[in-house]
N, CA, C and O of each residue as an XYZ file, in Angstrom:
548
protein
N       2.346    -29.123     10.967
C       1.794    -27.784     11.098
C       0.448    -27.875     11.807
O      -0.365    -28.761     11.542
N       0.241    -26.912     12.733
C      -0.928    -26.782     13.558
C      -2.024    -26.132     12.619
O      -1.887    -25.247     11.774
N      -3.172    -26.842     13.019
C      -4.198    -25.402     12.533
C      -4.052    -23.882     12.710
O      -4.506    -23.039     11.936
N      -3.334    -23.642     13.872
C      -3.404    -22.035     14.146
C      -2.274    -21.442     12.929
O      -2.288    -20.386     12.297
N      -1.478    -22.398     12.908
C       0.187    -21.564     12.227
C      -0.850    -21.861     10.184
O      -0.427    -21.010      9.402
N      -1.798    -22.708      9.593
C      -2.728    -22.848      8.936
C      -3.569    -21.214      8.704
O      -3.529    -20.341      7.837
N      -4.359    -21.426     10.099
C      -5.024    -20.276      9.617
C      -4.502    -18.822     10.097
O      -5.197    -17.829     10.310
N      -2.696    -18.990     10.244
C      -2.216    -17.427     10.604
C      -1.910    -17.446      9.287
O      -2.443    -16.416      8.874
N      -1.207    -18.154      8.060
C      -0.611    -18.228      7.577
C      -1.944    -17.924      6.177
O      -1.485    -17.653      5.067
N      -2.905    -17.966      6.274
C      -4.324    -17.616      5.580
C      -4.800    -16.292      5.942
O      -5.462    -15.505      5.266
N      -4.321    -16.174      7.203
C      -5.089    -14.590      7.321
C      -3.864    -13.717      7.050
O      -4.083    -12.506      7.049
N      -2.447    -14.177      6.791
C      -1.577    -12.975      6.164
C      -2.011    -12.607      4.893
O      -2.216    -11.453      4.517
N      -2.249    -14.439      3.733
C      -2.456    -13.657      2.921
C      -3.966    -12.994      2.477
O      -4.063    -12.101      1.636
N      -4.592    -13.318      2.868
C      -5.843    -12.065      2.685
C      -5.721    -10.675      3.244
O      -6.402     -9.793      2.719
N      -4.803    -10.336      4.411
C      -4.602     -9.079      4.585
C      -3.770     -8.545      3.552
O      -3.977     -7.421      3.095
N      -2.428     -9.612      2.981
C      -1.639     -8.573      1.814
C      -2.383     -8.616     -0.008
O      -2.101     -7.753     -0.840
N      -3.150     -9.578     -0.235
C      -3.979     -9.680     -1.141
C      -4.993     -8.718     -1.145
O      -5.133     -8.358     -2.314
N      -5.899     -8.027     -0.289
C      -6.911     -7.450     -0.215
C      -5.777     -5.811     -0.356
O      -5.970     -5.048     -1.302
N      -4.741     -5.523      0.641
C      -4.235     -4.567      0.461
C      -3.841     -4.121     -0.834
O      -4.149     -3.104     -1.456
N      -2.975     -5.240     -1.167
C      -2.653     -5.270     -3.158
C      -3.680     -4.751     -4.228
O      -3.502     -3.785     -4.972
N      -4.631     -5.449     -4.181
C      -6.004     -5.389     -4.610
C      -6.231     -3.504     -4.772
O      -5.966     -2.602     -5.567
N      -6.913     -3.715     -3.391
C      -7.029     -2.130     -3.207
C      -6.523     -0.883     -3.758
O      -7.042     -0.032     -4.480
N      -4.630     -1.072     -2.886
C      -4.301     -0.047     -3.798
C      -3.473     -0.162     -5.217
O      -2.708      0.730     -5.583
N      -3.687     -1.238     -5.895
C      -3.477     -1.495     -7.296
C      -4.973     -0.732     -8.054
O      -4.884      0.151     -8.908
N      -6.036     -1.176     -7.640
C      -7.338     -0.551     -8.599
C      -6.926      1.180     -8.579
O      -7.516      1.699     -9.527
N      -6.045      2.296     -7.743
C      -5.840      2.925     -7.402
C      -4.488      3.435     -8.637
O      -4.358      4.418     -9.366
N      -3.667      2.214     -8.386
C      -2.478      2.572     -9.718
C      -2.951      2.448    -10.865
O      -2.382      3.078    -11.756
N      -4.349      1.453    -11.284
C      -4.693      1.267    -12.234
C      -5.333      2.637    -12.590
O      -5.128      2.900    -13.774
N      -5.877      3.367    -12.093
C      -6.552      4.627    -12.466
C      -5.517      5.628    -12.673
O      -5.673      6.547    -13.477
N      -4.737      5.517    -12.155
C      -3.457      6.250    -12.470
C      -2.675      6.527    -13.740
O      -2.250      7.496    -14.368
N      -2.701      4.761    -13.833
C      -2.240      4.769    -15.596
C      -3.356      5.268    -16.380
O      -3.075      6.333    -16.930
N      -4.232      4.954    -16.552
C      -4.898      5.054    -17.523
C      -5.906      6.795    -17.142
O      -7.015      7.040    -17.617
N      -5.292      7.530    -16.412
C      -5.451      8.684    -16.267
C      -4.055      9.293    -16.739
O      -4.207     10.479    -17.031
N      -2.805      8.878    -16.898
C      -1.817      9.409    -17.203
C      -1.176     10.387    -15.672
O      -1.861     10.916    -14.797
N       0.260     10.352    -15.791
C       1.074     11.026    -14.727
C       1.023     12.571    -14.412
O       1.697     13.196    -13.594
N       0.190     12.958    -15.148
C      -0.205     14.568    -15.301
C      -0.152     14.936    -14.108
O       0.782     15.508    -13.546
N      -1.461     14.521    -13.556
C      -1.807     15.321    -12.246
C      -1.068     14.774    -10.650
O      -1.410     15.158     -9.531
N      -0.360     14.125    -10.875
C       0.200     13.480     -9.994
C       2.094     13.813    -10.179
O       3.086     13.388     -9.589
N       1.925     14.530    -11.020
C       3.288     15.300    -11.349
C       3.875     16.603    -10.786
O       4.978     17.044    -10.464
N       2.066     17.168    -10.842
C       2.075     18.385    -10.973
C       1.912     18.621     -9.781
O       2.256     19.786     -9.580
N       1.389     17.890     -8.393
C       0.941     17.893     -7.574
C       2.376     18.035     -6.649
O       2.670     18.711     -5.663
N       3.229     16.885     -7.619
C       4.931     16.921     -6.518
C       5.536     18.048     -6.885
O       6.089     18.732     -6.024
N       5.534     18.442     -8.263
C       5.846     19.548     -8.466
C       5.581     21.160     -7.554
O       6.525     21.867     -7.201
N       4.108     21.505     -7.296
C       3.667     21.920     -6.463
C       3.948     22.082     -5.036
O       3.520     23.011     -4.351
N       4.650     21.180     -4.649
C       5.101     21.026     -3.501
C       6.519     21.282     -3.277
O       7.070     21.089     -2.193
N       7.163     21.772     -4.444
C       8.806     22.066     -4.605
C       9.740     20.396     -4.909
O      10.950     20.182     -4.980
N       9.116     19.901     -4.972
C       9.673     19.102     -5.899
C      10.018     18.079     -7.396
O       9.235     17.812     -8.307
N      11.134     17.754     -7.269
C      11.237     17.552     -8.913
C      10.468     16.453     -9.569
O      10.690     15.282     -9.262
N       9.493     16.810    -10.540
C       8.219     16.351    -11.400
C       8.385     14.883    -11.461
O       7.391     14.168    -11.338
N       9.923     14.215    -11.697
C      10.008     12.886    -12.234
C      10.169     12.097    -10.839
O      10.371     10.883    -10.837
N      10.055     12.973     -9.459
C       9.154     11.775     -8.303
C       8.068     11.531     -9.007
O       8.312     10.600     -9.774
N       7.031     11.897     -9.115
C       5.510     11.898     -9.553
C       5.487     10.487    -10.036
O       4.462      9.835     -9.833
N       6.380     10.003    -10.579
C       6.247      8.610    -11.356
C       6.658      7.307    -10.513
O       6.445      6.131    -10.805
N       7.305      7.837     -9.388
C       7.076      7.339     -8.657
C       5.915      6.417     -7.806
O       6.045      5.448     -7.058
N       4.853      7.090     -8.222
C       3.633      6.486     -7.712
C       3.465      5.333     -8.219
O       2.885      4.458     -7.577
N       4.019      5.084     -9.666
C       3.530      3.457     -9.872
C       4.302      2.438     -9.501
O       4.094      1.347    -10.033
N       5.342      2.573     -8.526
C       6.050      1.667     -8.378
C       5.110      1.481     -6.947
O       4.746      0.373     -6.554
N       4.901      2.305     -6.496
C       4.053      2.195     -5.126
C       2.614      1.964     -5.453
O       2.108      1.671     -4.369
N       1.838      1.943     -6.220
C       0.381      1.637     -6.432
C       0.391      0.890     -7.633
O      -0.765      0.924     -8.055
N       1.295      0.058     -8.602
C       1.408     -0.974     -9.034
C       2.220     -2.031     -9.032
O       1.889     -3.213     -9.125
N       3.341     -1.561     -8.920
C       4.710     -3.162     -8.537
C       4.308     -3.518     -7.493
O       3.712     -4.595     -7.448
N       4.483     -2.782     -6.360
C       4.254     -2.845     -4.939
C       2.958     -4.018     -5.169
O       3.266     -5.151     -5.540
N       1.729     -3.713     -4.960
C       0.805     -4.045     -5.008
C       0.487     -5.581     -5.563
O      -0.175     -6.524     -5.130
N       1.461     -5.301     -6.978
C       1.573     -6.776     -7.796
C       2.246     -7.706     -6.804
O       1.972     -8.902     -6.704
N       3.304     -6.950     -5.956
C       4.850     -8.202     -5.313
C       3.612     -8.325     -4.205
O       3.557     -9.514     -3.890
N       2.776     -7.698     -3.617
C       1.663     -8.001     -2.466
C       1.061     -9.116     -2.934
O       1.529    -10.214     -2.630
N      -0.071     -9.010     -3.748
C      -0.668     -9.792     -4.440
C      -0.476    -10.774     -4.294
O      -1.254    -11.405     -3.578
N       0.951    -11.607     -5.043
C       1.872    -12.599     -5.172
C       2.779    -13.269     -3.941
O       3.233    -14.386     -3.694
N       2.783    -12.289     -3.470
C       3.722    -12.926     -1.991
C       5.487    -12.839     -2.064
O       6.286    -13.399     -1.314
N       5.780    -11.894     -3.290
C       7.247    -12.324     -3.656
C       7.810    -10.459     -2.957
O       7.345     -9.357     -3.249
N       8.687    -10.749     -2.214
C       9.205     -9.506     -1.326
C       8.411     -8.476     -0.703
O       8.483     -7.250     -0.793
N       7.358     -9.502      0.185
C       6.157     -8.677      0.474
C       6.931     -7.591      1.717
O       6.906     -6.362      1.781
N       7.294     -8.145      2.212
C       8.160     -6.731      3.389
C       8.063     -5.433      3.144
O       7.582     -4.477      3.751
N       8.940     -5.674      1.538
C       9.948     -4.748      0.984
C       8.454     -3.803      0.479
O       8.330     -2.589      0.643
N       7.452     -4.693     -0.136
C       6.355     -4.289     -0.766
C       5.389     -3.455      0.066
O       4.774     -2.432     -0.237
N       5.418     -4.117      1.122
C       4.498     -2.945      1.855
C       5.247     -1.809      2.614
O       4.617     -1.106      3.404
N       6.671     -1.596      2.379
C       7.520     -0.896      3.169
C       7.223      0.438      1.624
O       6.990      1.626      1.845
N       7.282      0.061      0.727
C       6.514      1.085     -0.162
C       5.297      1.310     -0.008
O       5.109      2.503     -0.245
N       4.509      0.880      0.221
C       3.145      0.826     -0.077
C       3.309      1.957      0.959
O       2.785      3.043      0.713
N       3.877      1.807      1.894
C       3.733      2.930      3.377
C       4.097      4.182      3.070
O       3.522      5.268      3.126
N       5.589      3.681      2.598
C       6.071      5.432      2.070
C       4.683      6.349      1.137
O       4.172      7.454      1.321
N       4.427      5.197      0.056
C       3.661      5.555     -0.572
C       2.463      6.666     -0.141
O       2.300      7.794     -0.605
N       1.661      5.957      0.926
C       0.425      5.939      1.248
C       1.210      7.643      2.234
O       0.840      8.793      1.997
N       2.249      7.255      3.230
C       2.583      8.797      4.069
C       3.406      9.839      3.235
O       4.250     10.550      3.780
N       3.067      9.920      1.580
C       3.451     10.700      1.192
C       2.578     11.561      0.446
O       2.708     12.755      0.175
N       1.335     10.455      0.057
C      -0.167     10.761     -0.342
C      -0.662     11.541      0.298
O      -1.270     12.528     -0.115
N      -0.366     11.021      2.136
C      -0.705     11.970      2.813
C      -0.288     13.319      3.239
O      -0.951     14.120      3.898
N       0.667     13.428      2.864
C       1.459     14.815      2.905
C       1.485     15.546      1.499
O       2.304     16.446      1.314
N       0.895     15.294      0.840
C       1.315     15.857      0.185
C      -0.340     16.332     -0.631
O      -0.421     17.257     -1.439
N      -1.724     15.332     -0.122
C      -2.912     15.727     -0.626
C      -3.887     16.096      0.789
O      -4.563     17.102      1.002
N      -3.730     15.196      1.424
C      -3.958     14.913      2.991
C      -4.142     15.548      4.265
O      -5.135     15.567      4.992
N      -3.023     16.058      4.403
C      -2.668     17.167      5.987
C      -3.845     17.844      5.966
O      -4.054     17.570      7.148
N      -4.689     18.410      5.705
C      -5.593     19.367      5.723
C      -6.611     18.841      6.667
O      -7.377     19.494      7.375
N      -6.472     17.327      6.541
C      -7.867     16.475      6.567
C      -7.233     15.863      7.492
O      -7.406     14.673      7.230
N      -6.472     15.959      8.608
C      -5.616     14.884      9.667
C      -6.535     14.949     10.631
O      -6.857     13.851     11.085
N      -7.143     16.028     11.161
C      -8.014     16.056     12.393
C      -9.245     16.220     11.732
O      -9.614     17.389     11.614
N      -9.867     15.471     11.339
C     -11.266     16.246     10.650
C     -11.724     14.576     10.372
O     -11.141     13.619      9.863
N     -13.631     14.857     11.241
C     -14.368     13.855     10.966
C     -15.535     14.051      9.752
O     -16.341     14.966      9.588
N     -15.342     13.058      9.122
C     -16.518     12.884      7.904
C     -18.009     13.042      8.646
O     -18.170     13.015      9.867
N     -19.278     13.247      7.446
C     -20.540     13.358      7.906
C     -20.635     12.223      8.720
O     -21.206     12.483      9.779
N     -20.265     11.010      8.601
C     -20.700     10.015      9.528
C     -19.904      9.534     10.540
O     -19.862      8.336     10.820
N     -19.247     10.411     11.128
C     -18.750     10.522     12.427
C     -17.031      9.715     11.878
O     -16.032      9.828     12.588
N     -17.026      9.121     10.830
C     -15.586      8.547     10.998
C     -14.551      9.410     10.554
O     -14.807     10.345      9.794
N     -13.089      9.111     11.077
C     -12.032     10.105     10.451
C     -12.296     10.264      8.944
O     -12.683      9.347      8.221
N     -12.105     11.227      8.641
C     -11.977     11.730      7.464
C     -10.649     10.717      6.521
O     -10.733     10.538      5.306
N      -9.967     10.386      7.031
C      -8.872      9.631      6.225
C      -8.250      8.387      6.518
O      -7.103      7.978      6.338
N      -9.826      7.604      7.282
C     -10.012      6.495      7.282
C      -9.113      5.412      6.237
O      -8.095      4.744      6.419
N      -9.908      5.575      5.226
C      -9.274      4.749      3.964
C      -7.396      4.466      3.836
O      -6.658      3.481      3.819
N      -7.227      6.012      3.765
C      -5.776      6.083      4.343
C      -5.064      5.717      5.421
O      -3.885      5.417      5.236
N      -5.492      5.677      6.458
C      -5.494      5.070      8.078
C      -5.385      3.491      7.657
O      -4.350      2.930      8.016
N      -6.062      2.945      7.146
C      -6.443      1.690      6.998
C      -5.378      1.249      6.582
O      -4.639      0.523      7.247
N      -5.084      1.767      5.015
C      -4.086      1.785      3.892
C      -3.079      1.347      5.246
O      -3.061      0.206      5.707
N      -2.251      2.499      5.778
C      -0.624      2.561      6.552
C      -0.607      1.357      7.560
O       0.332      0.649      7.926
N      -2.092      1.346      7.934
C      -1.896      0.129      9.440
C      -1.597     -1.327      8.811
O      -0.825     -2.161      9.283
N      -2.601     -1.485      7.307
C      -2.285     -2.891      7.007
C      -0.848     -2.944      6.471
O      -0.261     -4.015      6.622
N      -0.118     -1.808      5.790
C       1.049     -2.206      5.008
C       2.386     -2.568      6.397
O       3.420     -3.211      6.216
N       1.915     -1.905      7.760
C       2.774     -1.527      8.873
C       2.715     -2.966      9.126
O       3.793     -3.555      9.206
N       1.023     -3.995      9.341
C       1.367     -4.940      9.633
C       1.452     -6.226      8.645
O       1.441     -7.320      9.211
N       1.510     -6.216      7.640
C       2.223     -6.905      6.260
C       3.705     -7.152      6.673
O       4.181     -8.236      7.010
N       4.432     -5.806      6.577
C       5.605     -5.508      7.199
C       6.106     -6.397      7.932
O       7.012     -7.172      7.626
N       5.185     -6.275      9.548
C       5.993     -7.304     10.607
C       5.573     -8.499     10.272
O       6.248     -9.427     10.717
N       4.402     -8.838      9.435
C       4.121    -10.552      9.830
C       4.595    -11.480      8.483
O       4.729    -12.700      8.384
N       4.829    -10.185      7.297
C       5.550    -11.289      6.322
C       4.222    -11.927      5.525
O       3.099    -11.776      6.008
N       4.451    -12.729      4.134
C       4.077    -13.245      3.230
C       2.733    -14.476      4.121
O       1.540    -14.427      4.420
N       3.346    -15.001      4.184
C       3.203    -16.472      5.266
C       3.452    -17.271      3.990
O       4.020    -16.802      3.004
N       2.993    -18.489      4.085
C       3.207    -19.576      3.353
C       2.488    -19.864      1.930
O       3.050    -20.429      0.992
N       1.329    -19.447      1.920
C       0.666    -19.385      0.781
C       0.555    -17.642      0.101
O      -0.193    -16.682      0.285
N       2.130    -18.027     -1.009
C       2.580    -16.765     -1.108
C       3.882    -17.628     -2.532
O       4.017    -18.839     -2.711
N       4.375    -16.870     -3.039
C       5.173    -17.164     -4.379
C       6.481    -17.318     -3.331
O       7.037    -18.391     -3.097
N       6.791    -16.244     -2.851
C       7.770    -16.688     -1.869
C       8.175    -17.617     -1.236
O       9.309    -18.088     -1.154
N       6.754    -18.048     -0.528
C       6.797    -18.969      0.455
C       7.101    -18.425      2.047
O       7.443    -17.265      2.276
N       6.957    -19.236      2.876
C       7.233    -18.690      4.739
C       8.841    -18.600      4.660
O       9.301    -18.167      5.717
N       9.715    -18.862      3.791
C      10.699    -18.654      4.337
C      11.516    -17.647      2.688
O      12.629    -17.368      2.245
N      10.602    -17.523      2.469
C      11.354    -16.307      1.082
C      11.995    -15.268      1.451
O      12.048    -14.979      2.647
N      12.570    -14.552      0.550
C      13.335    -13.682      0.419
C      12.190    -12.282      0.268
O      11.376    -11.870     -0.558
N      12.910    -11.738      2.115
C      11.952    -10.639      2.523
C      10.463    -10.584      2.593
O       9.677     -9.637      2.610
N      10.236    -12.470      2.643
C       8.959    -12.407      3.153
C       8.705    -12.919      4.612
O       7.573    -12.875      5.094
């Protein structure tokens, strides 16, 4: 193994670790806020309440299989739905609109979809539960 395929295989996982990270502290507030408002919100939108619970499979499993490296693909292929449903559904308002300090307004979110998009194509790498050649990593 080369140094480069070394340090590609280091910078996957700090991009899917830091992503995990992120939006896990996110599911974690979730639980321990309870599914209330995140029920009511799908509800609100014409649909049926027991999506809403949905969110923890996307802001905690997800996040955990990131973390870990075990079906990271699959993991950030939620994390995405996740994140473009957040956005549709709290979001749209705020699609064209810059914050006081000149950046998009839904930056954070922006961030969120691009890293799970490229998790997606580049896979676990090697230092990962999976491993470089796992299953859907």
């Amino acid at each position: 193994m080369s140094a480069t395929h070394g340090s590609q295989d280091l910078g996957k996982a700090v991009l899917r670790i830091v992503l995990g990270v992120l939006i896990l502290l996110h599911g974690i507030a979730k639980i321990i806020s309870g599914p209330g408002h995140i029920v009511g919100m799908v509800e609100g939108a014409g649909l049926p309440g027991a999506l809403g619970y949905l969110v923890y499979v996307g802001e905690v499993l997800a996040p955990i299989l990131l973390i870990v490296g075990l079906w990271t693909r699959l993991a950030a292929l939620i994390v995405l739905g996740n994140m473009l449903v957040a956005v549709g559904l709290v979001h749209m308002h705020q699609i064209g609109m810059l914050n006081k300090m000149g950046g998009w307004e839904l930056e954070l979110q922006g961030m969120f979809i691009g890293a799970a998009v490229a998790v997606m194509f580049l896979g676990a790498g090697r230092f990962s539960v999976g491993g470089i050649n796992g299953k859907l990593n």
